[in-house]
C-alpha positions in Angstrom: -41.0 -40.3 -19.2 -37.3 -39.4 -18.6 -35.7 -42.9 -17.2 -32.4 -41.3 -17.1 -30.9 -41.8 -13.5 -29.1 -38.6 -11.9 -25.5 -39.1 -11.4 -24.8 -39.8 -7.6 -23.7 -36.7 -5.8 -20.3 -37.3 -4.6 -19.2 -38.6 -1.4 -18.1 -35.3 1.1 -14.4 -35.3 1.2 -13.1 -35.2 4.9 -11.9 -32.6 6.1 -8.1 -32.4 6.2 -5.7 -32.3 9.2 -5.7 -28.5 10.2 -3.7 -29.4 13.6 -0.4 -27.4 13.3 2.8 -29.2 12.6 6.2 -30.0 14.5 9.6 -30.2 13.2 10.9 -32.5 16.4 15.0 -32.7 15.6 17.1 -35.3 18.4 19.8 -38.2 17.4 18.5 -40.0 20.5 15.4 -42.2 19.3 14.3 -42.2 22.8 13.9 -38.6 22.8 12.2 -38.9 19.7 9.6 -41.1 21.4 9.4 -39.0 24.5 8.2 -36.3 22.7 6.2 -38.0 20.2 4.3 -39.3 23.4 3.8 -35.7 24.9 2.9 -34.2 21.4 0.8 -36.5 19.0 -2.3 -36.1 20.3 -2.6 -32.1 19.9 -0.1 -31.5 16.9 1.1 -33.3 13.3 4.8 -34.6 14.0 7.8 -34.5 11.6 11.0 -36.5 13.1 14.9 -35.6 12.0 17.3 -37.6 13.8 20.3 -35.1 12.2 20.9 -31.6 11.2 20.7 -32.0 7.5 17.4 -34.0 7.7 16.2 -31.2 9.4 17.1 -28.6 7.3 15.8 -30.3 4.5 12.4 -31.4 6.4 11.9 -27.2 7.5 11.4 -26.4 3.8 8.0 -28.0 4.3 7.1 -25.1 6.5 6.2 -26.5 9.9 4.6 -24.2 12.3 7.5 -24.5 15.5 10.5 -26.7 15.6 12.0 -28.5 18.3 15.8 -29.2 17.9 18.4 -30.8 20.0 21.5 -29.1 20.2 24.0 -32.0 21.2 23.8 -34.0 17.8 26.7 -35.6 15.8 28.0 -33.8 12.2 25.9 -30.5 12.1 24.9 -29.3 16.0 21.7 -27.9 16.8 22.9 -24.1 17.2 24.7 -24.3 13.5 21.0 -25.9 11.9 19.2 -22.7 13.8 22.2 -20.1 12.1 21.0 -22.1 9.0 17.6 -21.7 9.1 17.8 -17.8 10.5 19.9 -17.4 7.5 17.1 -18.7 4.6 14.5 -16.6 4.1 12.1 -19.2 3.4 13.1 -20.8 7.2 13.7 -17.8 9.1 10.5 -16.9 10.1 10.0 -20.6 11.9 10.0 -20.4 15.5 12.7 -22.5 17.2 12.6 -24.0 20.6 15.7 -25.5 21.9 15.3 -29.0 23.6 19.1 -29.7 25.6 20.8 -31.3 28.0 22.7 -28.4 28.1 21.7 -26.4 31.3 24.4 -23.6 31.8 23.4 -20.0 31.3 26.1 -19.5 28.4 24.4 -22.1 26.4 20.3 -20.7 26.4 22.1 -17.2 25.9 24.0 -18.7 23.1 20.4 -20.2 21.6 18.7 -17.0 22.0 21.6 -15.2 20.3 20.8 -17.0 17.0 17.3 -17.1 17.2 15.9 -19.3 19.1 12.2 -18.5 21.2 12.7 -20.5 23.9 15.2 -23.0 25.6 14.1 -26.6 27.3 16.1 -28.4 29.5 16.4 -32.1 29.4 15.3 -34.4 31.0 11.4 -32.7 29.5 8.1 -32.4 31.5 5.1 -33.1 29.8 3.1 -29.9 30.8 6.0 -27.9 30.3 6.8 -28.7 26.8 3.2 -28.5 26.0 2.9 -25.0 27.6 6.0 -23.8 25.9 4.7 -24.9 22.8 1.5 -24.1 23.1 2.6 -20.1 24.2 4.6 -20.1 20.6 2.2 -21.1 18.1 -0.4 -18.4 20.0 3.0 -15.6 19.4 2.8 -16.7 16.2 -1.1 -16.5 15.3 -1.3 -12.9 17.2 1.2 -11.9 15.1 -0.2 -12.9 11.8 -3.3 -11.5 12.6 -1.5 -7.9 14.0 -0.5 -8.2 10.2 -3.7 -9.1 8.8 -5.3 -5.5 10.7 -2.4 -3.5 9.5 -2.5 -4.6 5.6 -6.7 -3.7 6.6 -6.2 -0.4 7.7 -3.4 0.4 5.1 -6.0 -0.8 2.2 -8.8 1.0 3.3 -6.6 4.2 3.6 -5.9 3.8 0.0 -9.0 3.5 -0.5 -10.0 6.9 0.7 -7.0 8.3 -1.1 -7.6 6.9 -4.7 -11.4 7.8 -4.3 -10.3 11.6 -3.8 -8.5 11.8 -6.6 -5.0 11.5 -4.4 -2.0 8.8 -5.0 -1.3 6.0 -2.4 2.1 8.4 -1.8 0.2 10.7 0.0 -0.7 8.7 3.1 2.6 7.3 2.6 4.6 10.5 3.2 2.0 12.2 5.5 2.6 9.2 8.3 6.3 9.0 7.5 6.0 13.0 8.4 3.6 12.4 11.4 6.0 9.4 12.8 9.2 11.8 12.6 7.2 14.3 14.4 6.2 11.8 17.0 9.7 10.3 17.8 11.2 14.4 17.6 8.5 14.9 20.6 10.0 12.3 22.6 6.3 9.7 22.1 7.3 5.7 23.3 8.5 3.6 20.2 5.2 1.7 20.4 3.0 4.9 20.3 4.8 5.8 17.1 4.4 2.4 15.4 0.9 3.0 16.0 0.4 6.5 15.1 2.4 5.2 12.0 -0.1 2.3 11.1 -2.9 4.2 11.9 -2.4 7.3 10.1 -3.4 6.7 6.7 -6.8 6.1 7.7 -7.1 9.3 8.7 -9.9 10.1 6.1 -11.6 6.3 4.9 -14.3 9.0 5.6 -14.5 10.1 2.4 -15.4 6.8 1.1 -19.1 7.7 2.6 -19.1 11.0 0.5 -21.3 11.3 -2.4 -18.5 11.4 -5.7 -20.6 14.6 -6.4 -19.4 16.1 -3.3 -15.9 14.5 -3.2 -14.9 15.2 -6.6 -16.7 18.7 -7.4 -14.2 20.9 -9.6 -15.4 24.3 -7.8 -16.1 25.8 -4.7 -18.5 23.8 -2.2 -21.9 25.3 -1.6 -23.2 25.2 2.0 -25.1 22.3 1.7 -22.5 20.4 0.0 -19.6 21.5 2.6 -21.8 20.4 5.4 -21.8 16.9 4.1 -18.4 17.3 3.6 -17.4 17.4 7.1 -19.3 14.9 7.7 -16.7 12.7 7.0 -14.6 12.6 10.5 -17.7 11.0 11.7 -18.1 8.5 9.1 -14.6 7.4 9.6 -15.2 6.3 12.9 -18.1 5.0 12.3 -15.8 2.8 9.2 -13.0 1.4 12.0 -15.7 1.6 14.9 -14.9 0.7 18.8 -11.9 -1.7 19.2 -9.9 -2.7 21.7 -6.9 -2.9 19.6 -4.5 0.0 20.7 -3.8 0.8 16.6 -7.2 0.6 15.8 -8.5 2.8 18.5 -6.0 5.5 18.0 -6.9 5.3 13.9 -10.8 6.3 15.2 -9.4 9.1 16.7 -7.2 10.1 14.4 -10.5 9.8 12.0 -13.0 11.4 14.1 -10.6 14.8 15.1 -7.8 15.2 12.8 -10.1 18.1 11.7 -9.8 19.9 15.0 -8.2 23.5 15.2 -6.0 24.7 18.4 -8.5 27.6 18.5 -11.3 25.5 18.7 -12.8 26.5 15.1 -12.3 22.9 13.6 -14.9 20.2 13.3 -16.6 18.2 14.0 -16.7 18.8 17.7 -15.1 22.1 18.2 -12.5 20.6 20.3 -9.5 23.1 21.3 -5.9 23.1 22.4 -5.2 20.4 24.3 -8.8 18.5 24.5 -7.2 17.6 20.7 -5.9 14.0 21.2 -2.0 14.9 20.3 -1.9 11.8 17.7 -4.8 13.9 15.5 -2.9 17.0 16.3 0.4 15.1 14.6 -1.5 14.2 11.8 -3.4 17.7 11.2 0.4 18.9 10.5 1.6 16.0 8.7 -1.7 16.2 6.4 -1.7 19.3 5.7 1.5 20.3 5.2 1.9 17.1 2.6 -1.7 18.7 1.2 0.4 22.0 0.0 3.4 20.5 -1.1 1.7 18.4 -3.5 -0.2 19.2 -7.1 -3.8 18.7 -6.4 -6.3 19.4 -9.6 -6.9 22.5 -8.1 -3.8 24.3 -7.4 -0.1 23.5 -7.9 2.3 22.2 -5.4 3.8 25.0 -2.9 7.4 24.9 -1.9 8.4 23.3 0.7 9.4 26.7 2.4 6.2 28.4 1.9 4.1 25.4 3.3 6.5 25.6 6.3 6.0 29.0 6.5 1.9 28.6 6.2 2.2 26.4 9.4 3.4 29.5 11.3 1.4 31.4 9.9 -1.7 28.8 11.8 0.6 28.2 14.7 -1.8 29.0 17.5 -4.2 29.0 15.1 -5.2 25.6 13.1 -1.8 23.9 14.8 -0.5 23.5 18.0 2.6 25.7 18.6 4.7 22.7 20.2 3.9 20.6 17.2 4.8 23.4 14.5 7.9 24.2 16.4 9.1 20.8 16.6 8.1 20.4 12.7 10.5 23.2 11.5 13.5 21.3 12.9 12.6 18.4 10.7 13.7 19.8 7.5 16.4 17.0 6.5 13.7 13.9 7.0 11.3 16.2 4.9 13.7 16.0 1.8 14.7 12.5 2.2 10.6 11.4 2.2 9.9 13.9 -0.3 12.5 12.6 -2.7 12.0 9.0 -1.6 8.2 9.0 -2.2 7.7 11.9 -4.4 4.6 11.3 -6.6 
């Protein structure tokens, strides 16, 4: 019989703090306690009582500082120039918390950085509001960033799976975002079609490699699971109510489309072809020809331009071709920037 006793499992550790933390900066250790009062209960609190302390105390990373302005040796809009200026810092939002109530002075904070400007003497719900509107800036944004670095990996993805390099979605949405801002599209449209573009064909990830990566000509069987893929994109980034994400499942599902209506999947024509998949159906292609692929070489950039007339009215809209041929000095510069 084994008397050997079974080491005892370790105690659980407890869970750390995961509140988010203050940098609160004021010379006044009344102010300190004011907001100490109005802030403990929700938040971690670090305390400066001087612009040095502070700076030194923001290399620890807290999540949104509060910082006096009125404060002996270093004032508060010279430790906000300081921490805009490190890279490590800048990034920090910073809330102003003054005595200071003339227009010049919030314009003077928002001029070096600042998010927001509190006048003294502080209310309670105020402060907490202000704060609590910051840190939710500051988590939409990280996750806006998270979706992006997403979408830009899985359009690798599709790319490196087909035999491409990560240049090409690279060029083809720099091409397809010049286009847009040429046409006259709203700067947030364009950051969109931008972030969205390279997953134009994540697609492909749902092909069979024996499909994707045949040497010769598609049989009829095979090509019809080929274009199958426009479908399979969209059913990849699915229904979202994330502007980016929503025009990437169009961009998937119809950048496949022809102006005469002989693309697929759905036969679309002319204008019943979202104009961000008709952006990208240039931009794709065009970065298609002027590229070596293991089946044919790389075409100059003045006979791919000169296909796209060719299909103007054809595969592409005429607008979008038009507008395309005045873009010759942005095609060079991407071209030599990101050449492959």
């Amino acid at each position: 019989m084994d008397t050997r006793v079974a080491p005892r499992p370790a105690a659980p550790q407890a869970p750390t703090d995961q509140r988010k933390r203050l940098l609160v900066v004021d010379d006044e250790p009344t102010n300190l306690h004011v907001l100490r009062q109005v802030l403990q209960d929700e938040y971690r609190l670090l305390f400066a009582t001087d612009g040095a302390k502070a700076l030194q105390l923001a290399q620890q990373k807290p999540d949104l500082i509060l910082l006096d302005v009125m404060m002996p040796g270093m004032d508060g809009y010279t430790v906000c120039e300081q921490l805009k200026a490190d890279a490590r810092t800048a990034a920090i939002p910073v809330i102003f918390v003054s005595a200071l109530s003339d227009s010049a002075d919030e314009e003077r904070g928002f001029a070096l950085g600042a998010v927001d400007y509190i006048v003294k003497p502080v209310r309670a719900p105020v402060v907490r509001a202000r704060v609590r509107t910051h840190l939710s800036l500051v988590r939409a944004e990280e996750l806006h960033a998270s979706r992006l670095q997403i979408v830009q990996r899985l359009g690798r993805a599709a790319e490196y799976k087909d035999n491409e390099t990560g240049k090409h979605v690279i060029r083809m949405s720099l091409y397809a975002r010049a286009l847009a801002q040429a046409l006259g599209c709203g700067p947030d449209w364009v950051d969109d079609l931008f972030n969205a573009a390279p997953m134009h064909d994540v697609g492909k990830i749902g092909i069979p490699d024996a499909v994707l990566l045949k040497p010769g000509a598609l049989d009829e069987r095979e090509w019809a699971i080929m274009r199958t893929h426009p479908q399979v994109g969209a059913e990849i980034i699915g229904e979202h109510a994330f502007p980016m994400l929503q025009m990437a499942r169009t961009i998937a599902l119809t950048h496949h489309e022809k102006w005469d209506g002989s693309g697929y999947p759905q036969g679309l024509a002319g204008l019943a072809i979202p104009l961000e998949a008709r952006i990208v159906a240039v931009a794709d292609v065009f970065d298609a020809l002027t590229t070596v692929r293991p089946y044919k070489a790389a075409w100059s950039v003045d006979d791919a331009l000169a296909y796209l007339q060719e299909q103007s009215g054809r595969h592409f809209d005429p607008a979008l071709v038009a507008q395309f041929m005045t873009l010759r000095p942005v095609i060079e510069e991407v071209r030599i920037q990101w050449g492959d």
